[in-house]
Backbone as a ProteinNet text record, in pm:
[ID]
protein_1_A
[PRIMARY]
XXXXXXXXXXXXXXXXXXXXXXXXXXXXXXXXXXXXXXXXXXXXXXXXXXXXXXXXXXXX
[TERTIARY]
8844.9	8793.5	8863.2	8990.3	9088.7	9027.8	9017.2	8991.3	8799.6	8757.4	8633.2	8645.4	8684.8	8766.4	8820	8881.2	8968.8	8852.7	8802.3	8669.1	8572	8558.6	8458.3	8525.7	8648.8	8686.8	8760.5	8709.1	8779.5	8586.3	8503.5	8402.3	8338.7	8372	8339.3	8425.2	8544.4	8604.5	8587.6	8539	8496	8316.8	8221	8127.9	8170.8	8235.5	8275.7	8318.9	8390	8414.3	8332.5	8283.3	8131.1	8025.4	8010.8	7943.1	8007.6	8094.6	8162.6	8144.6	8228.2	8219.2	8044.6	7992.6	7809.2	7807.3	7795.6	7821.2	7888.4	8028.5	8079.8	8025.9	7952.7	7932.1	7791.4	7740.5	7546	7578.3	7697.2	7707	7764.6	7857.4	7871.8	7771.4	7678.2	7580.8	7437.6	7444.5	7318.8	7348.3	7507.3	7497	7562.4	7621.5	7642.6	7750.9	7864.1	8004.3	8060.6	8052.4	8128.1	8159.6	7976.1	8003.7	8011.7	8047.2	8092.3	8275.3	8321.4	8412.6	8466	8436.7	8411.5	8414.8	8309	8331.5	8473.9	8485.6	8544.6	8681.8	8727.7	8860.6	8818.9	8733.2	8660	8709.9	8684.3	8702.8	8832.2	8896.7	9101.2	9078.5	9090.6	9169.7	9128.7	9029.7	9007.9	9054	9058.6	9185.5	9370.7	9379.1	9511.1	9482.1	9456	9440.5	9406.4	9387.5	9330.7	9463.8	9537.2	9677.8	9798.3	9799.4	9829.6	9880.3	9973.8	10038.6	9940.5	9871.8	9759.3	9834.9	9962.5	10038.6	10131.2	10067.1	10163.4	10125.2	10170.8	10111	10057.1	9907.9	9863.6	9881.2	9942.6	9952.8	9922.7	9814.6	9792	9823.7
6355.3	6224.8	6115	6119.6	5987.4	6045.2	6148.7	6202.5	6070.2	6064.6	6042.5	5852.3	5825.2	5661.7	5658.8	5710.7	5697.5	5704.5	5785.9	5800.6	5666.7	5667.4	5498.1	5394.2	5378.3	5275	5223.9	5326.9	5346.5	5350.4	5397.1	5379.8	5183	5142.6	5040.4	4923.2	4979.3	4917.7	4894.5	4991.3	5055	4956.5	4962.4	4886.4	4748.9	4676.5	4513.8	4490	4592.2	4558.7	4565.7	4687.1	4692	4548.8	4520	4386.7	4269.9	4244.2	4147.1	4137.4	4223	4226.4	4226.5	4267.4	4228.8	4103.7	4014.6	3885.7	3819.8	3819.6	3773.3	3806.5	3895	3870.3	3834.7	3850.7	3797.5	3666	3598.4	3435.5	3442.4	3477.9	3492.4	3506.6	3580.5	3626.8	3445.3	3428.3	3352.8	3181	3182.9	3036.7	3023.2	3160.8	3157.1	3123.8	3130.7	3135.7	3166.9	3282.1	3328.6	3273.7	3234	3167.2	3019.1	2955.5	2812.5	2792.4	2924.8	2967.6	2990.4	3066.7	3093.7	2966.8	2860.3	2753	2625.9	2630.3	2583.6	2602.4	2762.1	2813.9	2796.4	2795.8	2771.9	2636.7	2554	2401.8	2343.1	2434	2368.3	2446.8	2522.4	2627	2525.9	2458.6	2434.9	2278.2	2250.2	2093.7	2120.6	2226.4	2280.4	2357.1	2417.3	2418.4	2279.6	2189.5	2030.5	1999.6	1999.9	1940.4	1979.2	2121.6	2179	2115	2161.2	2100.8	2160.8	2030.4	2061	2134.1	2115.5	2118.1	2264.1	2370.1	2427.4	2583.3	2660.7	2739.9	2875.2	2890.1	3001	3139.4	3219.2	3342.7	3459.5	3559.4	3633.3	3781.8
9061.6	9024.8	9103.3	9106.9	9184.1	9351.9	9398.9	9518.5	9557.6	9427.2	9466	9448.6	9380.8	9400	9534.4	9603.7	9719.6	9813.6	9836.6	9892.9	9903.3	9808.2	9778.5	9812.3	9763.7	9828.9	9963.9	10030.9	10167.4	10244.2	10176.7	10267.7	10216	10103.8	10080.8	10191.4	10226.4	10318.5	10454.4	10471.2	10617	10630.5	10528.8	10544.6	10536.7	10448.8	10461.5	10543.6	10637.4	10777.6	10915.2	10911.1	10976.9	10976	10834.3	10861.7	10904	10833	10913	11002.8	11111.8	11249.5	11336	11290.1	11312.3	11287.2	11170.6	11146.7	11257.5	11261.9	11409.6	11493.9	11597.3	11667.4	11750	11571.2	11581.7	11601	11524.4	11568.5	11670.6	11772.8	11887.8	12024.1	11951.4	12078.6	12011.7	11902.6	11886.3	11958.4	11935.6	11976.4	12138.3	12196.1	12341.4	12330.9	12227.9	12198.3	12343.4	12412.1	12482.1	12631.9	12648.8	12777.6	12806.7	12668.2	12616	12652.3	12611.1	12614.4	12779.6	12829.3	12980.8	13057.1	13028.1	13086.5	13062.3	12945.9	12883.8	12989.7	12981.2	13067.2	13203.5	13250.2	13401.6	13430.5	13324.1	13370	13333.7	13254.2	13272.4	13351.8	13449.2	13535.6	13604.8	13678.2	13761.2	13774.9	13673.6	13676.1	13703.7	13591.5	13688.1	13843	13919	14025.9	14086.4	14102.9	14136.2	14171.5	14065.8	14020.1	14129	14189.6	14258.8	14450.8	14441.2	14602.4	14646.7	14820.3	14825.6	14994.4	14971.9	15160.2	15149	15037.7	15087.9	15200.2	15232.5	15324.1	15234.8	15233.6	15185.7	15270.4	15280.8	15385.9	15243.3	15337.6	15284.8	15375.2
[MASK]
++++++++++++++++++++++++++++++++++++++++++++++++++++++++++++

């Protein structure tokens, strides 16, 4: 009987997490979270690089 509680509440866990994570990332994919995000780091990177000594020697 405790074997079958443990059971349930380990698959009840396992689904509230399953959805969740669907939830996150149905709102992730519906409002374009990611590549809001993407730009977002696209556009500081690219102000710190700006910022950057413009004299020094690139050798590759």
């Amino acid at each position: 009987m405790k074997t079958c509680l443990k059971i349930r509440k380990i698959l009840k866990i396992l689904l509230l997490s399953a959805l969740a994570f669907f939830g996150i990332t149905f709102i992730i994919f519906m409002f374009n979270l990611d590549m809001k995000g993407a730009g977002l780091a696209y556009n500081l990177l690219n102000k710190w690089h700006d910022k950057q000594d413009q004299k020094r020697d690139l050798s590759f």
